[in-house]
DRENDO-1510 file (C-alpha; in Angstrom, 1 decimal, always signed):
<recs>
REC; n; res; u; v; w
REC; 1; UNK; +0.0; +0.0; +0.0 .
REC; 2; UNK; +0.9; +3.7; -0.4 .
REC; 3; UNK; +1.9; +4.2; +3.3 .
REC; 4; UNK; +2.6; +8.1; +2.3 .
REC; 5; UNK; -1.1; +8.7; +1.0 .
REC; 6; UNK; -2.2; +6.1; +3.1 .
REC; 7; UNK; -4.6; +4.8; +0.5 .
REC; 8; UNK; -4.9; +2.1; -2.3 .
REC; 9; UNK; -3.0; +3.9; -5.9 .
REC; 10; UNK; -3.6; +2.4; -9.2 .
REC; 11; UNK; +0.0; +1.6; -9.2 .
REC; 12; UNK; -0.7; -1.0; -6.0 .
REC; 13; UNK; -1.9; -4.7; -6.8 .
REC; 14; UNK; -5.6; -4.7; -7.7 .
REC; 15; UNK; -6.5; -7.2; -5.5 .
REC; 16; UNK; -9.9; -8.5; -4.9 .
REC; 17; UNK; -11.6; -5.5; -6.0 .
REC; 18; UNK; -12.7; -4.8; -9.5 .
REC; 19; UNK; -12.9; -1.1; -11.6 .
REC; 20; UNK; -15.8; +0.6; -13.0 .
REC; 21; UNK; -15.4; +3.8; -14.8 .
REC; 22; UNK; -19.2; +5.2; -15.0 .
REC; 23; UNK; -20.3; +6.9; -18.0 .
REC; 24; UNK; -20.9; +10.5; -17.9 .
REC; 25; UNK; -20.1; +13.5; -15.4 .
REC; 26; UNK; -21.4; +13.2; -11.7 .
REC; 27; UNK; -23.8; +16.3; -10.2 .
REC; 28; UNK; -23.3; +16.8; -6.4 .
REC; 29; UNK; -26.2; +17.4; -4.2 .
REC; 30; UNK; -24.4; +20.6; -3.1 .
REC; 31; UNK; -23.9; +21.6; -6.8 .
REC; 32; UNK; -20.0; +20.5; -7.4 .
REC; 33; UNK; -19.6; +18.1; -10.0 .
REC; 34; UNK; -17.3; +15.4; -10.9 .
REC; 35; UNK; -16.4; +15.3; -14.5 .
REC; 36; UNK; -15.6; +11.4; -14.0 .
REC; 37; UNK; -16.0; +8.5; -11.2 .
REC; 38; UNK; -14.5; +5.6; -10.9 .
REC; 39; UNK; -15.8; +3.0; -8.3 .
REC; 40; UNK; -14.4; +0.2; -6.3 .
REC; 41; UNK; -16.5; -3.0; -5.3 .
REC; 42; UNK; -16.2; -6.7; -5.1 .
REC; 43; UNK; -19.1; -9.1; -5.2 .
REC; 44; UNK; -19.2; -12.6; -3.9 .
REC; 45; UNK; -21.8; -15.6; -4.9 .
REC; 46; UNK; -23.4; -15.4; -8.6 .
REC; 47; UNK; -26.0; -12.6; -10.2 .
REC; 48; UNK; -29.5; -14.7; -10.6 .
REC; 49; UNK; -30.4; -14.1; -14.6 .
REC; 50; UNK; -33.3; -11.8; -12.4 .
REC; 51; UNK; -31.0; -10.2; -10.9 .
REC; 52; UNK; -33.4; -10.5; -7.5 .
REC; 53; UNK; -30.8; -11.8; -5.2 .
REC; 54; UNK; -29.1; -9.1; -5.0 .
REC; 55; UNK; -27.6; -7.6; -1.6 .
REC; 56; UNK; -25.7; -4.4; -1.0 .
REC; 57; UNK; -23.6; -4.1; +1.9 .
REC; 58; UNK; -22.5; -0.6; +3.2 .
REC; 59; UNK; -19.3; +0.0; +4.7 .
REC; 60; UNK; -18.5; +2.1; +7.5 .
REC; 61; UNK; -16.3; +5.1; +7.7 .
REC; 62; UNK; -12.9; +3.4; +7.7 .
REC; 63; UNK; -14.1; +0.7; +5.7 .
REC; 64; UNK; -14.0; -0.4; +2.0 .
REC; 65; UNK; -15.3; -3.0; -0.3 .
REC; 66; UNK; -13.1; -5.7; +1.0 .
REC; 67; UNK; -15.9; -7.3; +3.4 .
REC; 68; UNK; -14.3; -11.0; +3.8 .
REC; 69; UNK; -11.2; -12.5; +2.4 .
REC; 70; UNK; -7.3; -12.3; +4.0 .
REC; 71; UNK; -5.1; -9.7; +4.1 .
REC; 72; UNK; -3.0; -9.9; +0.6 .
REC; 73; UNK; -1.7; -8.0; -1.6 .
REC; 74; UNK; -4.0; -5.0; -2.8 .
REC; 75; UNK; -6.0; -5.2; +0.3 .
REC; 76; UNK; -4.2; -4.0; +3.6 .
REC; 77; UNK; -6.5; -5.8; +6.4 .
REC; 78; UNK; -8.4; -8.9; +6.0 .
REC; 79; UNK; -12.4; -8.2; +5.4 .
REC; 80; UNK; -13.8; -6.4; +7.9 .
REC; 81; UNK; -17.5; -8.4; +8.2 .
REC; 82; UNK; -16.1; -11.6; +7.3 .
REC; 83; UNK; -18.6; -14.1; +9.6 .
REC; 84; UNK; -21.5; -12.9; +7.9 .
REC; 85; UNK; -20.9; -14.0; +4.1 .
REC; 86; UNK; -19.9; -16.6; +2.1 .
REC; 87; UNK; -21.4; -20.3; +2.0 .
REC; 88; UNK; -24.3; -20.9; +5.3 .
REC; 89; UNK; -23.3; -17.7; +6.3 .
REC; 90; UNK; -26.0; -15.4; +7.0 .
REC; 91; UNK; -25.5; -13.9; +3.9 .
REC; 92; UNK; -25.8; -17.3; +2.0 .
REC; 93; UNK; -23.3; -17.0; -1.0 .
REC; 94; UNK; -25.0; -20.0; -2.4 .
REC; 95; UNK; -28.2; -18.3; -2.7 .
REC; 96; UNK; -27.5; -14.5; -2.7 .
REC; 97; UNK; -24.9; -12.4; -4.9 .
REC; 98; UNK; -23.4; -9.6; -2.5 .
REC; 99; UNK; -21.9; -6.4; -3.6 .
REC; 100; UNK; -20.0; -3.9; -1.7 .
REC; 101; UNK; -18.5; -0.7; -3.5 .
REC; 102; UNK; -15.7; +1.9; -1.9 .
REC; 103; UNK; -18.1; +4.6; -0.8 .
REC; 104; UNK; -17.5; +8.0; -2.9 .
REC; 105; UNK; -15.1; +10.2; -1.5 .
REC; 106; UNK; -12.9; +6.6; -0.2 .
REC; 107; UNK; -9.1; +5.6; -0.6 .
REC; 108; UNK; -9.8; +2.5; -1.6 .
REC; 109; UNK; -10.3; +2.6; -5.7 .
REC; 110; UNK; -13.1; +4.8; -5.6 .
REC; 111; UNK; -12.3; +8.4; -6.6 .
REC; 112; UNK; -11.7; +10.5; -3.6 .
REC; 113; UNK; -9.3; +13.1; -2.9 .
REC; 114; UNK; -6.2; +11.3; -3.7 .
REC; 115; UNK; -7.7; +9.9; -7.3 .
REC; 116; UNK; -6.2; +12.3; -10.4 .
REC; 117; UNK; -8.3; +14.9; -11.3 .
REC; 118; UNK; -8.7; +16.4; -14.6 .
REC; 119; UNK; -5.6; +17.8; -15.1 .
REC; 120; UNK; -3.6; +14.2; -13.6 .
REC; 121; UNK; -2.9; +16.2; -10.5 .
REC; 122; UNK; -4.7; +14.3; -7.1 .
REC; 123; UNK; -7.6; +16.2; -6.3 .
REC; 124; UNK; -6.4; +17.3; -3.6 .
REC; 125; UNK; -8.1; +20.5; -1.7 .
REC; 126; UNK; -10.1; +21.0; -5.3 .
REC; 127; UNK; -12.1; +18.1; -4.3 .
REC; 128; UNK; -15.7; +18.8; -3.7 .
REC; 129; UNK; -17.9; +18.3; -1.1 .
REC; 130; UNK; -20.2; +15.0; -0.7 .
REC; 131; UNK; -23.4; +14.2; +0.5 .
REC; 132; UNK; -24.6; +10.8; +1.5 .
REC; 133; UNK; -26.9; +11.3; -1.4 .
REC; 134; UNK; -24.7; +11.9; -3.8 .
REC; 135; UNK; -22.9; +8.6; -2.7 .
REC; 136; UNK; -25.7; +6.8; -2.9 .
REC; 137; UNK; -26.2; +8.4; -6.4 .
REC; 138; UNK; -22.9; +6.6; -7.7 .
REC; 139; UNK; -24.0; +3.3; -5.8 .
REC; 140; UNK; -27.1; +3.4; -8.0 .
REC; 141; UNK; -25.0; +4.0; -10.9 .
REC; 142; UNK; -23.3; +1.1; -10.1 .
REC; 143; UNK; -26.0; -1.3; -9.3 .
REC; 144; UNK; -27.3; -0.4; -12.9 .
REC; 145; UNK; -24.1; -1.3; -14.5 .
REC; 146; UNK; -24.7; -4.4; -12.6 .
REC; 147; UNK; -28.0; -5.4; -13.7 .
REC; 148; UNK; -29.7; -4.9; -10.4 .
REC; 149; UNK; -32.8; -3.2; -10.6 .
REC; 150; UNK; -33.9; -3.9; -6.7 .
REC; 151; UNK; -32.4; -4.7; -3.7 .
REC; 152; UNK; -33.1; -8.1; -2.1 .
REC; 153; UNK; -31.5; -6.2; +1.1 .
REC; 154; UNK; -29.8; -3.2; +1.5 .
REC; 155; UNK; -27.5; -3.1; +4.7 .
REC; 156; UNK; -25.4; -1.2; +6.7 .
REC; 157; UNK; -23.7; +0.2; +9.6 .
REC; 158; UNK; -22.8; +3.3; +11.4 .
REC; 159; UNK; -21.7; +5.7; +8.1 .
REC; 160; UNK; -23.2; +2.9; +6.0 .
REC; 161; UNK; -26.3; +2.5; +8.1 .
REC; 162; UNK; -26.8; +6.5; +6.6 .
REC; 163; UNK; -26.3; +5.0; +3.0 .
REC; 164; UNK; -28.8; +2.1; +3.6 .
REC; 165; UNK; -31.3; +4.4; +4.5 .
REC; 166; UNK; -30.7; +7.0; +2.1 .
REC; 167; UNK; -31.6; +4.1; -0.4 .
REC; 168; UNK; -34.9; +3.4; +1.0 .
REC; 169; UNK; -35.9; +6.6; +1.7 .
REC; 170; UNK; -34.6; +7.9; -1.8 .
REC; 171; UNK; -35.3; +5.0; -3.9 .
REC; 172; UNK; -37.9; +2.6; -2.1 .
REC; 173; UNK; -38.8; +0.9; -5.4 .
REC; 174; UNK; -35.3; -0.5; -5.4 .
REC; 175; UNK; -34.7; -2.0; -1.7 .
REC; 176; UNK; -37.1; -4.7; -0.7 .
REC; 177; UNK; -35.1; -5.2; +3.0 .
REC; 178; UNK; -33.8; -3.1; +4.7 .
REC; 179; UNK; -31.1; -3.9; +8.0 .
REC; 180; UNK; -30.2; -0.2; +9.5 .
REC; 181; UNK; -27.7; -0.8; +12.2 .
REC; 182; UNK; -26.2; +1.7; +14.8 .
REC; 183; UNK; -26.7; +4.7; +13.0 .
REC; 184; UNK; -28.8; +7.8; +12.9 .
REC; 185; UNK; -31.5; +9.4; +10.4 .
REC; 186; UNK; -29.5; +13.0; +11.3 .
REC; 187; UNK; -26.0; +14.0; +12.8 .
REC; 188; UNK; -26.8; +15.3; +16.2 .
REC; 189; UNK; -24.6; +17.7; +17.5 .
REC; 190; UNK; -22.1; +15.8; +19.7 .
REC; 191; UNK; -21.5; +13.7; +16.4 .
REC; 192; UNK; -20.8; +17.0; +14.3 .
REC; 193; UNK; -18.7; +18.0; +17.6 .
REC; 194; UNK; -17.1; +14.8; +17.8 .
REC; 195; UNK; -15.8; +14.7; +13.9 .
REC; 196; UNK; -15.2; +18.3; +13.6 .
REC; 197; UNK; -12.4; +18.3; +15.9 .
REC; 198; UNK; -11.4; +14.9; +14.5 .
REC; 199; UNK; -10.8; +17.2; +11.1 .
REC; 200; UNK; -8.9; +19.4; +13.1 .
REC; 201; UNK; -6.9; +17.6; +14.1 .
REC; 202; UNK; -5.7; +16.4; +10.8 .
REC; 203; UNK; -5.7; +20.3; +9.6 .
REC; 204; UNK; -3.6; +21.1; +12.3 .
REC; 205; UNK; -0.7; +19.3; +11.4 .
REC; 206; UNK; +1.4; +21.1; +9.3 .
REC; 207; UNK; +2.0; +18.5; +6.8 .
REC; 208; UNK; -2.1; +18.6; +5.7 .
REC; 209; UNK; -0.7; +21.9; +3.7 .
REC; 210; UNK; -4.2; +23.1; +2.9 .
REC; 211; UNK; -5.1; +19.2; +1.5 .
REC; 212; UNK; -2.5; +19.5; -0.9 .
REC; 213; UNK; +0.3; +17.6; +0.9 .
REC; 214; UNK; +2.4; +15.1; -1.3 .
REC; 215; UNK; +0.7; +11.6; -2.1 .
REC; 216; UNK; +4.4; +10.3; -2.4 .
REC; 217; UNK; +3.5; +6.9; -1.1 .
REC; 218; UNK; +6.5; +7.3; +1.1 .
REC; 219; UNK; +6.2; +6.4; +4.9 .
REC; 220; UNK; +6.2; +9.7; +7.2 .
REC; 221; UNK; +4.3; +11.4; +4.2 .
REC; 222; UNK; +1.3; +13.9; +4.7 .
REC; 223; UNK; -0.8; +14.9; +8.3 .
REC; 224; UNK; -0.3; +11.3; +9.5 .
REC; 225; UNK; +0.1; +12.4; +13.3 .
REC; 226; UNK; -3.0; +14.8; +12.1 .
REC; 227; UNK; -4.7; +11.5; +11.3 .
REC; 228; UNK; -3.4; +9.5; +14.2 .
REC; 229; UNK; -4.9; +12.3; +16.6 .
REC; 230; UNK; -8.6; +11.9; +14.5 .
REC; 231; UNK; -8.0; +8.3; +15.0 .
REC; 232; UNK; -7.5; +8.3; +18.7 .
REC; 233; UNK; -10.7; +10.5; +19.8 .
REC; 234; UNK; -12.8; +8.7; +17.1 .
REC; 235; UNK; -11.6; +5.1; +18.7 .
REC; 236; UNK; -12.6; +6.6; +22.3 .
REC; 237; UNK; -16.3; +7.0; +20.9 .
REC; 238; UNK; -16.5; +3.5; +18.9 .
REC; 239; UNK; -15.8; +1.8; +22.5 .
REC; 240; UNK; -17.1; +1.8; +25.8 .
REC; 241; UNK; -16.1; +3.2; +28.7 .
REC; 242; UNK; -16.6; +0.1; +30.5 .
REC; 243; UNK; -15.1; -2.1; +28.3 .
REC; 244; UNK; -11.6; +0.4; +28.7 .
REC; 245; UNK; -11.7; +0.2; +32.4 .
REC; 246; UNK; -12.1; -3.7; +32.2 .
REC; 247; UNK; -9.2; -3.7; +29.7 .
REC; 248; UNK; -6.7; -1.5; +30.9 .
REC; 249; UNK; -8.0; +0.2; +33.9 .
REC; 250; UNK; -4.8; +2.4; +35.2 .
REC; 251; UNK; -2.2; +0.5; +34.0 .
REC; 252; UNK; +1.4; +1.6; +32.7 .
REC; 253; UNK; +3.2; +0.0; +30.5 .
REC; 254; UNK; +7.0; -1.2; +31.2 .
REC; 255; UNK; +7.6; +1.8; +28.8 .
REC; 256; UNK; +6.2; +4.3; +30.4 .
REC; 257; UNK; +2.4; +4.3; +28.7 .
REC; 258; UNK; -0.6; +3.8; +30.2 .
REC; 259; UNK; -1.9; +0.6; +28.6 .
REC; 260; UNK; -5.0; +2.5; +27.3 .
REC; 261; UNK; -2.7; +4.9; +25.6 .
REC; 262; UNK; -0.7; +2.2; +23.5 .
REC; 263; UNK; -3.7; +0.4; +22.5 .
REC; 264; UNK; -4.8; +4.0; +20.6 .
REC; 265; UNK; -1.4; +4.5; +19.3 .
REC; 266; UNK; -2.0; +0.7; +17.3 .
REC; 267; UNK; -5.2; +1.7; +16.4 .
REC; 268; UNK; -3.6; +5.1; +14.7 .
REC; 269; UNK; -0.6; +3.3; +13.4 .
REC; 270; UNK; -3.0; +0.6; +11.8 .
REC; 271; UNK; -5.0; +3.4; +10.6 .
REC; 272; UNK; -2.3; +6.0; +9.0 .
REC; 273; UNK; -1.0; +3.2; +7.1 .
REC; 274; UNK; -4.1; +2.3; +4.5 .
REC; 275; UNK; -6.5; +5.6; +4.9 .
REC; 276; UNK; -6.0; +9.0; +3.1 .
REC; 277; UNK; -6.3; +12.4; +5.6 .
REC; 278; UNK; -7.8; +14.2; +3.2 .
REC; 279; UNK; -10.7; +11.3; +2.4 .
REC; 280; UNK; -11.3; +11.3; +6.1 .
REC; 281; UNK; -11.5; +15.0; +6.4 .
REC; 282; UNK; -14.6; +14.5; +3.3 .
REC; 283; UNK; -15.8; +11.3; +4.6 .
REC; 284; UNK; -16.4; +12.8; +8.4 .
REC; 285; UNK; -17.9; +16.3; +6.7 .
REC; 286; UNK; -20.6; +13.8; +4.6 .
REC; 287; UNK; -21.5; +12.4; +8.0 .
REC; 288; UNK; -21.9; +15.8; +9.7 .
REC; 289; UNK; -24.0; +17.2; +7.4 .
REC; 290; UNK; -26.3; +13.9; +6.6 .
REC; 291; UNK; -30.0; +14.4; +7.3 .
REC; 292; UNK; -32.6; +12.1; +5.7 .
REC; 293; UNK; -35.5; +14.3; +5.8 .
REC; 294; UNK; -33.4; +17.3; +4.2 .
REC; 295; UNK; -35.5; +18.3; +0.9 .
REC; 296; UNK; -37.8; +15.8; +1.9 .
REC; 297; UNK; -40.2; +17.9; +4.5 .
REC; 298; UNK; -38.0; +16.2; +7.3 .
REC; 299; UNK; -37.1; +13.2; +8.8 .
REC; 300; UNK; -41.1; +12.3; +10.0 .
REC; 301; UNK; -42.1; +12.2; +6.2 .
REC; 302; UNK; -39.0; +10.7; +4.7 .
REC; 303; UNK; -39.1; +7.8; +6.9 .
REC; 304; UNK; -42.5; +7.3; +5.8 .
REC; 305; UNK; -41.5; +7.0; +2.4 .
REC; 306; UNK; -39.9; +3.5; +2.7 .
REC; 307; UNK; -41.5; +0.6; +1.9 .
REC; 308; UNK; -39.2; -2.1; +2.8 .
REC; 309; UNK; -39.3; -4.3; +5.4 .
REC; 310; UNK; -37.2; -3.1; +8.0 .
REC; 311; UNK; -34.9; -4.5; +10.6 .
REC; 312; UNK; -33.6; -1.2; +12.8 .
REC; 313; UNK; -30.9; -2.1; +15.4 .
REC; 314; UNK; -28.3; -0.7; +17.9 .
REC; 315; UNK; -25.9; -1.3; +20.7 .
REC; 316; UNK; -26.9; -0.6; +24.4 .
REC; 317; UNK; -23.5; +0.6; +25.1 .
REC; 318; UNK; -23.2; +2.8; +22.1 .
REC; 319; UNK; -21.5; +6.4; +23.2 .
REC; 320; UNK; -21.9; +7.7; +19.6 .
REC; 321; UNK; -25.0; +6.4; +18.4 .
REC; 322; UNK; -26.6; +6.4; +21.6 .
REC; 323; UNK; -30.3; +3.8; +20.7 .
REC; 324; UNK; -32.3; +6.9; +21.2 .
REC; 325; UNK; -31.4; +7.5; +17.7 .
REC; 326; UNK; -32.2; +4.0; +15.8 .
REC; 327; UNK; -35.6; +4.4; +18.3 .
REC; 328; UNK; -36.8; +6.9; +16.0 .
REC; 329; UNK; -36.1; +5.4; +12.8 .
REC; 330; UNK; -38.0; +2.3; +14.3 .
REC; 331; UNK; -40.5; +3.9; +15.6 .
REC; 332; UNK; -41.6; +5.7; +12.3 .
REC; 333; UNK; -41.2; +2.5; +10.9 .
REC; 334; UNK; -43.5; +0.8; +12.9 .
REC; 335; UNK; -40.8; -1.6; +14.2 .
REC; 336; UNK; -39.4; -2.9; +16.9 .
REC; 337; UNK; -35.9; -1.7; +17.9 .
REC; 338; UNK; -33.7; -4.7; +18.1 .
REC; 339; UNK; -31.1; -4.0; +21.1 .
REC; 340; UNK; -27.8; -5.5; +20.8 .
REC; 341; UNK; -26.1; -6.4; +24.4 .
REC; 342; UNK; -22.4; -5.7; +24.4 .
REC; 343; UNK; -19.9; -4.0; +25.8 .
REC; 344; UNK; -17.9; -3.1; +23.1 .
REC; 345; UNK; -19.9; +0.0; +22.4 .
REC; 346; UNK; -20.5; +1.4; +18.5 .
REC; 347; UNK; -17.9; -1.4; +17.3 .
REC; 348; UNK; -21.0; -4.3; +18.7 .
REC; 349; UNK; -22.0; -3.5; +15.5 .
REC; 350; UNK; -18.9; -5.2; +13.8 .
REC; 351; UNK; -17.9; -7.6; +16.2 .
REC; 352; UNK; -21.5; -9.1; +17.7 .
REC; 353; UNK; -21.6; -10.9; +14.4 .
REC; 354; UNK; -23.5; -13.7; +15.8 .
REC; 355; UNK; -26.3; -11.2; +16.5 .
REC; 356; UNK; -26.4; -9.2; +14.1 .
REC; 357; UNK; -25.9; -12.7; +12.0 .
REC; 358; UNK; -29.8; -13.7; +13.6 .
REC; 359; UNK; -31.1; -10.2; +12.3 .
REC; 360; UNK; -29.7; -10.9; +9.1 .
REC; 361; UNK; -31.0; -14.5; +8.7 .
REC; 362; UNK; -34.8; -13.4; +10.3 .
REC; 363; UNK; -35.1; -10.7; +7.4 .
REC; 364; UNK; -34.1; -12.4; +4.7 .
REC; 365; UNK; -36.4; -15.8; +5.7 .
REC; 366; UNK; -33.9; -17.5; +5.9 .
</recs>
């Protein structure tokens, strides 16, 4: 991987994950456009002639389409979701054909701010800002290219739990299931709060030179303490408080850290190495300015608007998507909110797989 950019380059080994240019330019909800879009996905299990066994799964802010298979070359970290697809998994790979794309905006083959613009430069600072929408605009492009004309399921958590909905609120025709997992219908403010300092963090470190550092692909390159710093408040929030204390309470290190501070420092090490600054920066500012019910008369009557059936579900120890907040997306949906024990906090979502596995299975029938 480019450790300098901290992203996948077109010069790195292609890996799992497979290219498609889409035809024409790209309008942004908040009226940028990009003259071309290229978008990363992989797929797993085989298209029905149909095309009605179709799943999307949505990645998460620091994730990409790379949801199971090893660590190899192309693909820095093994799949991120990997207990819930592939053969009797509860995404049945001999019955369903799963997709997952590089959200817009990414590091990880879709374009983003380290992809060449125009004029062959990286975007860079030039890059515009993106909506939820309009990523969920270029996963509809892409779901067309595929042949899919409707969701079997469409599902997601955290940043992808945003995108999931988006897709039956904006498109209900085209999901037929829909699995919305700790995540929100709008940012609240602590969120907002939470991620704006995260981004300035990264501008704050004199390598982030206005978003137009060097994507050398050299180690040390860029705002990676910048992005070390997002990293460690953002990891605070994915985990609970009493899941820290049970972990590493007060205790130091034989090098002089406290226990708790060296587990961050791996988590920002991890992350530095295989995510651009400059995607997280746009990444975070489409989270803090997503709001379903935006041009839509508000969140009340675009929740109404989806027709899927709907599983809504969160984490009871969940510091940043507290369950107050998939409440009301399951209330308006006349559901029940599914409350996942664990004390692992917003990462439940990834790491209770055997729970979110049952969800899964119960909304698709099977």
């Amino acid at each position: 991987m480019a450790a300098g950019s901290g992203g996948w380059t077109p010069a790195d080994p292609v890996g799992d994950r497979r290219l498609l240019d889409l035809e024409g330019a790209v309008r942004l909800e908040r009226g940028g456009t990009l003259p071309a879009v290229r978008v990363a996905y992989e797929t797993w299990g085989t298209l029905a002639p149909d095309g009605g066994n179709a799943v999307l799964v949505e990645h998460a802010l620091t994730g990409d389409s790379h949801v199971v298979g090893p660590a190899g070359p192309g693909h820095a970290t093994a799949g991120w979701w990997p207990d819930l697809v592939g053969p009797g998994a509860p995404l049945d790979t001999d019955r369903l054909f799963v997709v997952c794309a590089n959200v817009l905006g990414g590091c990880q083959g879709t374009t983003g701010p380290s992809s060449a613009g125009p004029d062959g430069r990286p975007w860079g600072a030039r890059f515009p800002e993106v909506t939820i929408a309009d990523q969920v605009a270029v996963e509809a492009a892409l779901a067309d290219a595929l042949g899919i004309s409707r969701w079997a399921a469409v599902l997601g958590g955290s940043m992808g739990g945003m995108r999931a909905l988006e897709w039956a609120v904006g498109r209900p025709e085209r999901v037929a299931r829909l699995c919305f997992l700790a995540s929100a219908a709008v940012a609240s403010a602590d969120q907002i709060g939470t991620q704006t300092t995260q981004q300035a963090a990264i501008r704050s470190d004199p390598a982030w030179a206005g978003g137009d550092y060097p994507r050398t692909g050299r180690p040390g390159d860029g705002p990676v303490a910048g992005l070390g710093v997002a990293r460690r408040i953002a990891h605070l929030t994915y985990r609970s408080d009493v899941e820290l204390d049970a972990r590493f309470g007060t205790a130091v290190q034989d090098d002089g850290r406290f226990a708790v501070a060296s587990y961050l420092d791996h988590h920002a090490a991890k992350l530095t190495a295989r995510f651009d600054a400059g995607s997280y920066v746009v990444l975070t500012q489409a989270m803090n300015s997503w709001d379903v019910g935006r041009g839509r008369r508000g969140v009340q009557a675009a929740l109404a608007r989806v027709t899927a059936r709907s599983v809504v579900a969160g984490i009871d120890t969940d510091r940043l998507y507290p369950p107050a907040q998939q409440r009301r997306v399951a209330d308006a949906l006349g559901v029940p909110l599914q409350l996942i024990a664990s004390p692992y906090g917003h990462d439940g979502f990834l790491l209770e797989t055997r729970a979110v596995g049952s969800l899964v299975r119960t909304l698709l029938g099977m």
